[in-house]
TORBALO-640570 format. One record per residue (C-alpha): x, y, z; residue number from 1; residue in three letters; chain. Coordinates in nm, 2 decimals. Layout:
+--------+--------+--------+-----+------+-------+
|     px |     py |     pz |  nr | rest | kette |
+--------+--------+--------+-----+------+-------+
|      X |      Y |      Z | NUM |  Ala |     A |
...
+--------+--------+--------+-----+------+-------+
% end
This chain:
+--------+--------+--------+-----+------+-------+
|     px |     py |     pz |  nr | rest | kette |
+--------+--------+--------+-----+------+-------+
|  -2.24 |   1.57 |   0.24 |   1 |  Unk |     A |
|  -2.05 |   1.68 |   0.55 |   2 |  Unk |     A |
|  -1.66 |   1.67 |   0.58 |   3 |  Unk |     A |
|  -1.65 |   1.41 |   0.90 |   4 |  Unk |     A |
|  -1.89 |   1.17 |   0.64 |   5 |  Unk |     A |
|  -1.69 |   1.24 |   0.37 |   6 |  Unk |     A |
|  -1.35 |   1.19 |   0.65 |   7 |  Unk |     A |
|  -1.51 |   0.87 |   0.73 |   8 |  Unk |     A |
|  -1.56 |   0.69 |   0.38 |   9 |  Unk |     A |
|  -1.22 |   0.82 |   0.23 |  10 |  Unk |     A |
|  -1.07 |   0.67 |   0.58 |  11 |  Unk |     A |
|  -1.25 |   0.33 |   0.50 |  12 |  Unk |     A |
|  -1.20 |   0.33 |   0.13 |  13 |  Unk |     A |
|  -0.76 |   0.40 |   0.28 |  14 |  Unk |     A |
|  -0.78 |   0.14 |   0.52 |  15 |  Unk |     A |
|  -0.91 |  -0.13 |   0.31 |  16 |  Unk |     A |
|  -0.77 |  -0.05 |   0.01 |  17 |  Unk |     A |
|  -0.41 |   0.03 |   0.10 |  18 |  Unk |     A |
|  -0.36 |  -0.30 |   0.18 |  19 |  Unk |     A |
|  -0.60 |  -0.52 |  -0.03 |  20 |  Unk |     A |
|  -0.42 |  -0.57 |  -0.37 |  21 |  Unk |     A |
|  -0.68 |  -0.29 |  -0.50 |  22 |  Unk |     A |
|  -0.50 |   0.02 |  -0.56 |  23 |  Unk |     A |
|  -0.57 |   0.30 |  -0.26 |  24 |  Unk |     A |
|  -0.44 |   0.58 |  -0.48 |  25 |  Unk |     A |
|  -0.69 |   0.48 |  -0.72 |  26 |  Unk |     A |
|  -1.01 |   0.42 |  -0.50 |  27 |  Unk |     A |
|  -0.93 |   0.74 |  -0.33 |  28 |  Unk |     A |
|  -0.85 |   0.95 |  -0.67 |  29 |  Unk |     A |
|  -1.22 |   0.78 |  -0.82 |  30 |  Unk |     A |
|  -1.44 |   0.87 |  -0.43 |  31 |  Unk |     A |
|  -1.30 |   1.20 |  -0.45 |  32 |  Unk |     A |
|  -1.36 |   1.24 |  -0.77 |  33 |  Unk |     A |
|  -1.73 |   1.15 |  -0.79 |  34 |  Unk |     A |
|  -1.84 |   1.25 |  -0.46 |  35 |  Unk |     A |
|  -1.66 |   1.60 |  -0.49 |  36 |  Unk |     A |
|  -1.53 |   1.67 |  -0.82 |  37 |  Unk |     A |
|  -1.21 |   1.75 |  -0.70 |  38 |  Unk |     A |
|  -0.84 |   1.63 |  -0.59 |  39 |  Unk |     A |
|  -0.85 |   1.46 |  -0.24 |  40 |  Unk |     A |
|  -0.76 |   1.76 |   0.03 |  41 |  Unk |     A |
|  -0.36 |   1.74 |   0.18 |  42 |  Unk |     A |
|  -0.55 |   1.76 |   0.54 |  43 |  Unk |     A |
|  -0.72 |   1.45 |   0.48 |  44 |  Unk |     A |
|  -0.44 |   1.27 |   0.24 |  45 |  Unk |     A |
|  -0.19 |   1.32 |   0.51 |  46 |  Unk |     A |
|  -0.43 |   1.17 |   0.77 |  47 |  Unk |     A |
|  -0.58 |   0.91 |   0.54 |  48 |  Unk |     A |
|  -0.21 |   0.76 |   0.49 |  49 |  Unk |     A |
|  -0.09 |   0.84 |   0.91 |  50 |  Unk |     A |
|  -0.38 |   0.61 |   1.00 |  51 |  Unk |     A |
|  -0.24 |   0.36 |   0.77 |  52 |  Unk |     A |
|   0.07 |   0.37 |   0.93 |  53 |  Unk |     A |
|  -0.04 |   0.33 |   1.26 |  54 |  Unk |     A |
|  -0.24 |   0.01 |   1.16 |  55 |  Unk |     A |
|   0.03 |  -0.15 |   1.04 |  56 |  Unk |     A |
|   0.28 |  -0.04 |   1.31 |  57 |  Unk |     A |
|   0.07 |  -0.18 |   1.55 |  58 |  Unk |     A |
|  -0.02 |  -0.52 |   1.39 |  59 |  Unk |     A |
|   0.33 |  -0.62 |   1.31 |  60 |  Unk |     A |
|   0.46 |  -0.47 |   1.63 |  61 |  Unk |     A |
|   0.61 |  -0.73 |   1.74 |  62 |  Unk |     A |
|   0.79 |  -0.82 |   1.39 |  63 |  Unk |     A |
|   0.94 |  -0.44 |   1.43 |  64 |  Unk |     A |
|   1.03 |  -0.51 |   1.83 |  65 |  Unk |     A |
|   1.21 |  -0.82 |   1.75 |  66 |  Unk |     A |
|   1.40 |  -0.62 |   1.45 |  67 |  Unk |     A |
|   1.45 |  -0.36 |   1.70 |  68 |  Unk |     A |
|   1.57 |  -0.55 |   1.99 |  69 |  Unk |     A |
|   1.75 |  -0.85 |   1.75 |  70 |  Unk |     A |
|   2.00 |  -0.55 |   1.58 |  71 |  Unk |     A |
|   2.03 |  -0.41 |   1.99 |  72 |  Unk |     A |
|   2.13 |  -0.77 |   2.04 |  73 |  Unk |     A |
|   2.38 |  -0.73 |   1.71 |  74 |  Unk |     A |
|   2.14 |  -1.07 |   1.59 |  75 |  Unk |     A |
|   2.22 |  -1.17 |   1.27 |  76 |  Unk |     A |
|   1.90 |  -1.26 |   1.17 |  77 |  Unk |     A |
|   1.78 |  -0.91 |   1.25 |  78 |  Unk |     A |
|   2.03 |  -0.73 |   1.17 |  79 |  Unk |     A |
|   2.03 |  -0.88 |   0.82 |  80 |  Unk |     A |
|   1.66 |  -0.81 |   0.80 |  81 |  Unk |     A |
|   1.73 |  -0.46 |   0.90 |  82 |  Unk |     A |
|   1.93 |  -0.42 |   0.61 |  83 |  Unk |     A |
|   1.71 |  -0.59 |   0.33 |  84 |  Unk |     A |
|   1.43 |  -0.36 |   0.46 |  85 |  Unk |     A |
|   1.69 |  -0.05 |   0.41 |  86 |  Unk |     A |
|   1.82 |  -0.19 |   0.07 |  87 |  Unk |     A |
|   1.46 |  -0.21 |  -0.04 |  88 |  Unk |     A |
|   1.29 |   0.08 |   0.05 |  89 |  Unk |     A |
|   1.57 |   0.25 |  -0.16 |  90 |  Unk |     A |
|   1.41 |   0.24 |  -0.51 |  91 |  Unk |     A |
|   1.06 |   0.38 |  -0.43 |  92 |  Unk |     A |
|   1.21 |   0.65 |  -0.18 |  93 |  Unk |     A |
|   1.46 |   0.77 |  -0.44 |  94 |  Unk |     A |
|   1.17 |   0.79 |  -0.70 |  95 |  Unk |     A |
|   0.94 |   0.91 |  -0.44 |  96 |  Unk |     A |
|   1.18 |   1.21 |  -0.37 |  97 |  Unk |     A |
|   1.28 |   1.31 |  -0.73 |  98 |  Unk |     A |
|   0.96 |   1.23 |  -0.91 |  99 |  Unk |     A |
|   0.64 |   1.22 |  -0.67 | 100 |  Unk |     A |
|   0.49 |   1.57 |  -0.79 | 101 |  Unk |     A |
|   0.55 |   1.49 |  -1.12 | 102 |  Unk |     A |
|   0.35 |   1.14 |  -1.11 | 103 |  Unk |     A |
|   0.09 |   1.29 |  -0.95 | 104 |  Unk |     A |
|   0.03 |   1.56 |  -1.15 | 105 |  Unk |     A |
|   0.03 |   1.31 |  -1.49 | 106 |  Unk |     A |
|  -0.17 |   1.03 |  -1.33 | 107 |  Unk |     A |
|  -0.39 |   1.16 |  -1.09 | 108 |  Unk |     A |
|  -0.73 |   1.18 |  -1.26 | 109 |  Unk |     A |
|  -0.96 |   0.83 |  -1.27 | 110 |  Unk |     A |
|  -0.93 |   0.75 |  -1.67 | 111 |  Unk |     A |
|  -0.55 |   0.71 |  -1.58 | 112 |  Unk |     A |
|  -0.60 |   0.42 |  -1.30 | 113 |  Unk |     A |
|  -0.79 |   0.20 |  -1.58 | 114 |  Unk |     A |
|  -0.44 |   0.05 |  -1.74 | 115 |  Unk |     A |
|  -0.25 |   0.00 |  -1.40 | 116 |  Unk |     A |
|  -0.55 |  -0.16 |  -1.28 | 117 |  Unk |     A |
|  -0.60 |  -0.39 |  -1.56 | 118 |  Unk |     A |
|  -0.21 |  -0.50 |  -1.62 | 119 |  Unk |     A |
|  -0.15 |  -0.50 |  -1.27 | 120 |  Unk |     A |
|  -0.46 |  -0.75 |  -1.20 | 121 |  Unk |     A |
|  -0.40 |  -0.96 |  -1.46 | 122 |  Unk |     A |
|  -0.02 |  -1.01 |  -1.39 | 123 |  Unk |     A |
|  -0.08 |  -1.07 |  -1.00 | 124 |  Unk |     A |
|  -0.34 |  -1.37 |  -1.14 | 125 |  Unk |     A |
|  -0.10 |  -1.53 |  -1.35 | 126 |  Unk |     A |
|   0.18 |  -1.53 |  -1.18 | 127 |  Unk |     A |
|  -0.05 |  -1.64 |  -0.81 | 128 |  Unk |     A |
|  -0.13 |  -1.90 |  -1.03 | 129 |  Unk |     A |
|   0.15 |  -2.05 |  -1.25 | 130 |  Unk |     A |
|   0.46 |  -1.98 |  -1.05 | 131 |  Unk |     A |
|   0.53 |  -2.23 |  -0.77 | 132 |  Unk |     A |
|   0.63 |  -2.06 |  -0.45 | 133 |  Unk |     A |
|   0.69 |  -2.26 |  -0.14 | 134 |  Unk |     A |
|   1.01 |  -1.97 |   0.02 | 135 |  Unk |     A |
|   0.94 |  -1.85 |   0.37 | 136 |  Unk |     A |
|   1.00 |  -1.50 |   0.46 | 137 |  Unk |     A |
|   1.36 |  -1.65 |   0.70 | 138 |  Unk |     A |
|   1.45 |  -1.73 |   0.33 | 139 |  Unk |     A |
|   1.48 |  -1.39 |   0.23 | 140 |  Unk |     A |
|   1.79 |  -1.23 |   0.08 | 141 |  Unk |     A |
|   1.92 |  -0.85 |   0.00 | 142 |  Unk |     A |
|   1.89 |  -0.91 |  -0.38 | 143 |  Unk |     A |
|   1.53 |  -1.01 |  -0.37 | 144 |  Unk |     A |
|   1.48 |  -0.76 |  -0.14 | 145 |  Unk |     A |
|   1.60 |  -0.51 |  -0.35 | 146 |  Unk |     A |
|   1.40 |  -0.62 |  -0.64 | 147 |  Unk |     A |
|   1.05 |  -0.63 |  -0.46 | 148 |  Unk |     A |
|   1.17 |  -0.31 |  -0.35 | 149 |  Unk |     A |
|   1.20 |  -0.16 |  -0.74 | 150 |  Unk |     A |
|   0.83 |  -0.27 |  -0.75 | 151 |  Unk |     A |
|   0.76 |  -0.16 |  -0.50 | 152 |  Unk |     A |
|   0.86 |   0.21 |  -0.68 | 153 |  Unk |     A |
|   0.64 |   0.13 |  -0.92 | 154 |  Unk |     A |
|   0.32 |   0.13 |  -0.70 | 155 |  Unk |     A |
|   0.38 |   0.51 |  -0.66 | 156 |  Unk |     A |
|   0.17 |   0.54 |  -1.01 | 157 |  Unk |     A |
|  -0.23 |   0.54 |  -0.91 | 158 |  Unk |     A |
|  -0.37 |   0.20 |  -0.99 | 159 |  Unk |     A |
|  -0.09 |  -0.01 |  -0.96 | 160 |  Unk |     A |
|  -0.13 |  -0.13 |  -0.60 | 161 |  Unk |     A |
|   0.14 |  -0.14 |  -0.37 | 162 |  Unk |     A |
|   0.09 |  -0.44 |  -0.24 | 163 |  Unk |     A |
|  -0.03 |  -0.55 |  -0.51 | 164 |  Unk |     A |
|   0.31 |  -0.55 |  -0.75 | 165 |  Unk |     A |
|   0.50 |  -0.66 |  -0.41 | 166 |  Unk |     A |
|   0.32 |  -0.94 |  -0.33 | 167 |  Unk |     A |
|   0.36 |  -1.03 |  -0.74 | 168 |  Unk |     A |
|   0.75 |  -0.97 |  -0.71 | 169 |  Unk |     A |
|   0.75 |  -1.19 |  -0.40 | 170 |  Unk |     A |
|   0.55 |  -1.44 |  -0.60 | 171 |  Unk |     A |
|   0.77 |  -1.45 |  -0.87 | 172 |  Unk |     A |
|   1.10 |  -1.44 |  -0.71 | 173 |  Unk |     A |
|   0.95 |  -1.80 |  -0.52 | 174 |  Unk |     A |
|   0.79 |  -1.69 |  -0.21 | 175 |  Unk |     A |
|   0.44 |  -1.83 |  -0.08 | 176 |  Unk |     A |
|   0.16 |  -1.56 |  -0.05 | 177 |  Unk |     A |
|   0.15 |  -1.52 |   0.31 | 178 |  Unk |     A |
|   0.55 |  -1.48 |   0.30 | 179 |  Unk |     A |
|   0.46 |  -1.26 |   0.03 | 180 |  Unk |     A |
|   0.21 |  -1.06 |   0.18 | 181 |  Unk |     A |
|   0.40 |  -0.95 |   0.54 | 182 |  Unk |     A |
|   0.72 |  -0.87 |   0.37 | 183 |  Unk |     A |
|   0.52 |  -0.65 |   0.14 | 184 |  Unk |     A |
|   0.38 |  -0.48 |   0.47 | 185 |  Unk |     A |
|   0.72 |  -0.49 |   0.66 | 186 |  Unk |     A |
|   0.85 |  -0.29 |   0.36 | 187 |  Unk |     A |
|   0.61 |  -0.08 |   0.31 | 188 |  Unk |     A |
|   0.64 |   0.03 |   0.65 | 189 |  Unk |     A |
|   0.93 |   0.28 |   0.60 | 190 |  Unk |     A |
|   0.77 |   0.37 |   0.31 | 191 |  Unk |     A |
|   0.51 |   0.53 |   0.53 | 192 |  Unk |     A |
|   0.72 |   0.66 |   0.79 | 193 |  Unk |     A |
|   0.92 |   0.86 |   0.55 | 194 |  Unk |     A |
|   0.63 |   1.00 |   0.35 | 195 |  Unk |     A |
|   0.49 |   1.12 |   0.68 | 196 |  Unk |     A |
|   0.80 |   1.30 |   0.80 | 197 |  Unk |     A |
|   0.82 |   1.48 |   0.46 | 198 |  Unk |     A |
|   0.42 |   1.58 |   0.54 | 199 |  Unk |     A |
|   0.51 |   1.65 |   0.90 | 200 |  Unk |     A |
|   0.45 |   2.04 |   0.87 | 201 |  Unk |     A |
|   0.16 |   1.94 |   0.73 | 202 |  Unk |     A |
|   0.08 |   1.71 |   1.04 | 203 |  Unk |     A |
|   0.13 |   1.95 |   1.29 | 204 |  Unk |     A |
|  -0.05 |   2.22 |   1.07 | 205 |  Unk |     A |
|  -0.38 |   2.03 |   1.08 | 206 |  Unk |     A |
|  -0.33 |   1.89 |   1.45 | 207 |  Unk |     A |
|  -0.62 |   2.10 |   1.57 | 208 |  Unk |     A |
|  -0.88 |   2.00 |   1.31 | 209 |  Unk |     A |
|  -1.11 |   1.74 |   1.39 | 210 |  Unk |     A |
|  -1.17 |   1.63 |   1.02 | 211 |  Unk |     A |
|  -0.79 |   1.50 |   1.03 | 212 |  Unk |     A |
|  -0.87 |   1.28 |   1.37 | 213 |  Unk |     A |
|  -1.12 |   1.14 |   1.17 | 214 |  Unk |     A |
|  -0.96 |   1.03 |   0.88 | 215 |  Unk |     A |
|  -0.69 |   0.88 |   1.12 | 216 |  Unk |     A |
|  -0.89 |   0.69 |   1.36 | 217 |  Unk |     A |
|  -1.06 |   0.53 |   1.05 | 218 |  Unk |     A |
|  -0.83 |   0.49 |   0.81 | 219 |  Unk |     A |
|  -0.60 |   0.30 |   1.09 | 220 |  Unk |     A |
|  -0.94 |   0.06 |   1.20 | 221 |  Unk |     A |
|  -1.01 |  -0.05 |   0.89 | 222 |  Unk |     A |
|  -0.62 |  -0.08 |   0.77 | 223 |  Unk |     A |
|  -0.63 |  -0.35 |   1.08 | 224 |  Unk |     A |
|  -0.92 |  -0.50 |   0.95 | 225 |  Unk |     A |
|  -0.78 |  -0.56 |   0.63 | 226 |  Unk |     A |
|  -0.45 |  -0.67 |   0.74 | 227 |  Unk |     A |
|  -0.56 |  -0.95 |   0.91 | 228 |  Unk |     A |
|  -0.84 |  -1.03 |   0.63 | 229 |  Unk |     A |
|  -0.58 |  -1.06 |   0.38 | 230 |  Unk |     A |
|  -0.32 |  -1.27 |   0.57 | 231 |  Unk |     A |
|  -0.60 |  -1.51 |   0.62 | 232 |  Unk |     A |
|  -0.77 |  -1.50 |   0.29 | 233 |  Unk |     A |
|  -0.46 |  -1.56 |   0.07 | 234 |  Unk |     A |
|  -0.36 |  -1.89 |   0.35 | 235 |  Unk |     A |
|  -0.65 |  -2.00 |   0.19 | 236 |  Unk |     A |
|  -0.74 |  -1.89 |  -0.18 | 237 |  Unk |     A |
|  -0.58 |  -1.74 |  -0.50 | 238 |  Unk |     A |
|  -0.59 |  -1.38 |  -0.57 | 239 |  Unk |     A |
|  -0.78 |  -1.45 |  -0.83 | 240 |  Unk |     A |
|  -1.10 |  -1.26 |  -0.67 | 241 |  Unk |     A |
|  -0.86 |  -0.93 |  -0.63 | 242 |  Unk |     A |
|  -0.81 |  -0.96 |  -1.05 | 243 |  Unk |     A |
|  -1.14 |  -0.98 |  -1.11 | 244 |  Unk |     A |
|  -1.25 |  -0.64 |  -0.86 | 245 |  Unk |     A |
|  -0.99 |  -0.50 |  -1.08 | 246 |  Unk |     A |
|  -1.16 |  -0.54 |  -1.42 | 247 |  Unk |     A |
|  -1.49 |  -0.43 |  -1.26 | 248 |  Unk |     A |
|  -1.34 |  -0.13 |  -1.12 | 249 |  Unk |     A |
|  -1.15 |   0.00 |  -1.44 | 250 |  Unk |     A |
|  -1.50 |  -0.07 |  -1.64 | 251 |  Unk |     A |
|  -1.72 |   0.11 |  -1.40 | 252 |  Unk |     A |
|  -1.43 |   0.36 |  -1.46 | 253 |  Unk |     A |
|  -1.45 |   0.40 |  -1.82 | 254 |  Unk |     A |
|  -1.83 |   0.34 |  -1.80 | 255 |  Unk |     A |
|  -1.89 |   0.64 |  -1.56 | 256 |  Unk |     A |
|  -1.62 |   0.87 |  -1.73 | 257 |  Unk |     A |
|  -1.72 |   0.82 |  -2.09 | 258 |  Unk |     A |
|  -2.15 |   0.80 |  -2.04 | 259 |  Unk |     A |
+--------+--------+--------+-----+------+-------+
% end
């Protein structure tokens, strides 16, 4: 298989999966696995993950111009927003710094997705579907910010799903899925930002190599894509469907690792 093929499946396996309630690390961790028998490359993980950055940049642009412009405007609506996004991207950037390498190095092999995968799924279903959440995201305060953003820590171990456990926490803490769903993305956001500045070296390294433009250009497409899906699906339908993918994936896991 050629590297732009193999650039363009890993970029449509980020997009979507990064922010379906699916698990990216883990889709990525399994492709790369079986289609290479080996760890995803930093050229393309840095790219895979600046594409999905850019995707959501540019969809919620103009939640992150009215944040900009609101705190310019000393708004207290924005500003206040400004800080619950601070406040909870706190947690996972701490963890993120101190223990990153170490996570990967102990969960970044396909058997280890399987748990995450299953517990995760199954929480996200039961809590979508017997906790009665009618908050909007104006309703929003620094302490449940904080707390979706200790989830949102969480999600740095492959399988769990980022937006997956956020979207849960949201849940839980009384907020409706679509609510749920674009503050998961809004925090998530920074997220990004700062894992790319720590890559930038890395960034400007692979600046020449056409491989990388491909994993960007795709993995930011199909990021869009699945924004706008998943805003719209989840208006409409539990996340039932997202549990049950799951399951499948962690038995075609086990299935393909142990036979």
């Amino acid at each position: 298989m050629s590297d732009y093929l193999y650039s363009i499946i890993l970029g449509i396996v980020q997009g979507i999966a990064e922010f379906l309630p699916v698990s990216s690390s883990a889709h990525l961790i399994v492709v790369s696995s079986f289609m290479r028998g080996d760890h995803l490359s930093l050229t393309l993980n840095v790219a895979l993950h600046l594409g999905t950055l850019i995707a959501v940049g540019v969809y919620f642009f103009k939640d992150f111009y009215s944040i900009v412009t609101g705190c310019i405007k000393r708004e207290k609506k924005w500003l206040n927003m400004l800080l619950i996004l601070f406040v909870g991207s706190i947690p996972a950037g701490v963890v993120g710094v101190l223990w990153e390498d170490d996570i990967e190095n102990l969960f970044h092999n396909p058997l280890s997705t399987v748990v995450p995968l299953v517990l995760v799924g199954i929480l996200m279903y039961v809590v979508d579907k017997k906790k009665k959440s009618n908050l909007s995201l104006d309703q929003i305060g620094l302490k449940q910010g904080f707390l979706i953003g200790c989830s949102q820590a969480i999600a740095l171990i492959p399988g769990v799903s980022r937006s997956g456990i956020t979207i849960t926490q949201a849940r839980w803490l009384g907020f409706d899925k679509v609510s749920s769903a674009r503050f998961s993305f809004l925090l998530g956001t920074p997220a990004m930002v700062g894992a790319c500045v720590l890559k930038s070296r890395d960034i400007i390294a692979n600046i020449m190599d056409p491989i990388f433009y491909v994993g960007v250009v795709t993995s930011m497409l199909f990021g869009f894509l699945a924004i706008g899906f998943l805003l719209k699906f989840i208006s409409k339908y539990s996340l039932a469907v997202f549990m049950w993918y799951r399951l499948i994936l962690a038995g075609i896991i086990v299935t393909l690792y142990f036979v």
